[in-house]
C-alpha positions as CSV (number, residue, x, y, z in Angstrom):
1,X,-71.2,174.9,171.4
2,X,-71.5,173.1,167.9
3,X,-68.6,172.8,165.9
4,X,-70.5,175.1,163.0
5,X,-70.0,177.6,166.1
6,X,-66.5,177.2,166.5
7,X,-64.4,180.8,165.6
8,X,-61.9,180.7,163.1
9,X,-58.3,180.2,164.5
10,X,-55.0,180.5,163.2
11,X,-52.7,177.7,162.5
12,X,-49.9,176.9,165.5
13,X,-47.1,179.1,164.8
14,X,-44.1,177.4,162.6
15,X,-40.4,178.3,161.8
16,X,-40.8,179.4,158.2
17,X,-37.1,178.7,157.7
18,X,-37.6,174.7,159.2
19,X,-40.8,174.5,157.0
20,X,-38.9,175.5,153.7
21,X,-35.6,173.2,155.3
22,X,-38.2,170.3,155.5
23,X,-39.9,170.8,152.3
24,X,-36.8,170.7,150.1
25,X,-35.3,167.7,152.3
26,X,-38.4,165.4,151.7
27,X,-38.9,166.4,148.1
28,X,-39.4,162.7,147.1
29,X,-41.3,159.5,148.4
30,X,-44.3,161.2,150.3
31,X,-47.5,162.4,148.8
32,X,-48.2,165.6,150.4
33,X,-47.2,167.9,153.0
34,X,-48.1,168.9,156.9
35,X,-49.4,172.3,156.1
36,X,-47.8,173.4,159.6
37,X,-44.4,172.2,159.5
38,X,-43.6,171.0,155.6
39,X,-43.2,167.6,156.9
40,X,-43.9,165.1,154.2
41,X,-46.8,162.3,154.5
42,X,-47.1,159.1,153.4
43,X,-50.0,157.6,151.8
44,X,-51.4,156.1,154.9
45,X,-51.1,159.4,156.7
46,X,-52.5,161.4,154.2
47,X,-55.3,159.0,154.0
48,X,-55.9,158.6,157.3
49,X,-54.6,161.3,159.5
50,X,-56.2,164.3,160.4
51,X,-57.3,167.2,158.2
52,X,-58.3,170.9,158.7
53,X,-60.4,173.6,156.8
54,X,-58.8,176.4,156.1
55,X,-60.2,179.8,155.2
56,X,-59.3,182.1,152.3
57,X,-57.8,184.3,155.2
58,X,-55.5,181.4,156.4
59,X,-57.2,180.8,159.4
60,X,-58.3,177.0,160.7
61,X,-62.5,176.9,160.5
62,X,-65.0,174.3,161.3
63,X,-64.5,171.5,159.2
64,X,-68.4,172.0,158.9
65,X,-68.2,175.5,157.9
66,X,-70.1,176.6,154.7
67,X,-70.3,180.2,155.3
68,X,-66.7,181.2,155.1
69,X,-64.9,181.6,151.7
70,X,-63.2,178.2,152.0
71,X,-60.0,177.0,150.4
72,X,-60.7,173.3,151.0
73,X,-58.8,170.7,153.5
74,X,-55.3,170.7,154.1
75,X,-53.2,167.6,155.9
76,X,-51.7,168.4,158.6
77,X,-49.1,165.7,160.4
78,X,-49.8,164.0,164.1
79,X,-47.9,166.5,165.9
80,X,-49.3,169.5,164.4
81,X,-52.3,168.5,165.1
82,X,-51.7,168.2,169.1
83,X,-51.3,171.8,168.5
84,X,-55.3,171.9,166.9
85,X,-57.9,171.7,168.7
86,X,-59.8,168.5,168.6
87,X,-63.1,170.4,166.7
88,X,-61.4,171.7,164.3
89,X,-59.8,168.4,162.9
90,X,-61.4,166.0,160.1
């Protein structure tokens, strides 16, 4: 199976209380957030870490995917993405 053939999956389930804790703790001195947990990212891991595409439906697709109705790439930090499947990281 291709990645283009991968279905679309939903992100690993999150505590939306921790996510908004960890959002307004790290409000400062990162430049962006995991899109899983609202852990912040440096520059080098926003640079270089891993990405994923997300859907307008807010499901995880195929980082190849140009049929769904896209919303772009989001970060996501290392130990969300444990939680991904390797084929659907960038």
């Amino acid at each position: 199976m291709t990645s283009s053939q991968l279905p679309p999956i939903d992100l690993p389930a999150y505590d939306a209380d921790k996510r908004e804790a960890n959002e307004a703790r790290y409000r400062s001195n990162h430049v962006g957030t995991c899109i899983v947990c609202g852990r912040p990212l440096s520059r080098s891991q926003a640079d270089n870490g891993a990405w994923v595409h997300m859907s307008t439906d807010w499901q995880v697709i195929s980082p190849d995917d140009t049929e769904a109705d896209s919303q772009g790439f989001f970060p996501i930090g290392s130990e969300c993405a444990k939680k991904i499947p390797a084929g659907y990281r960038n």
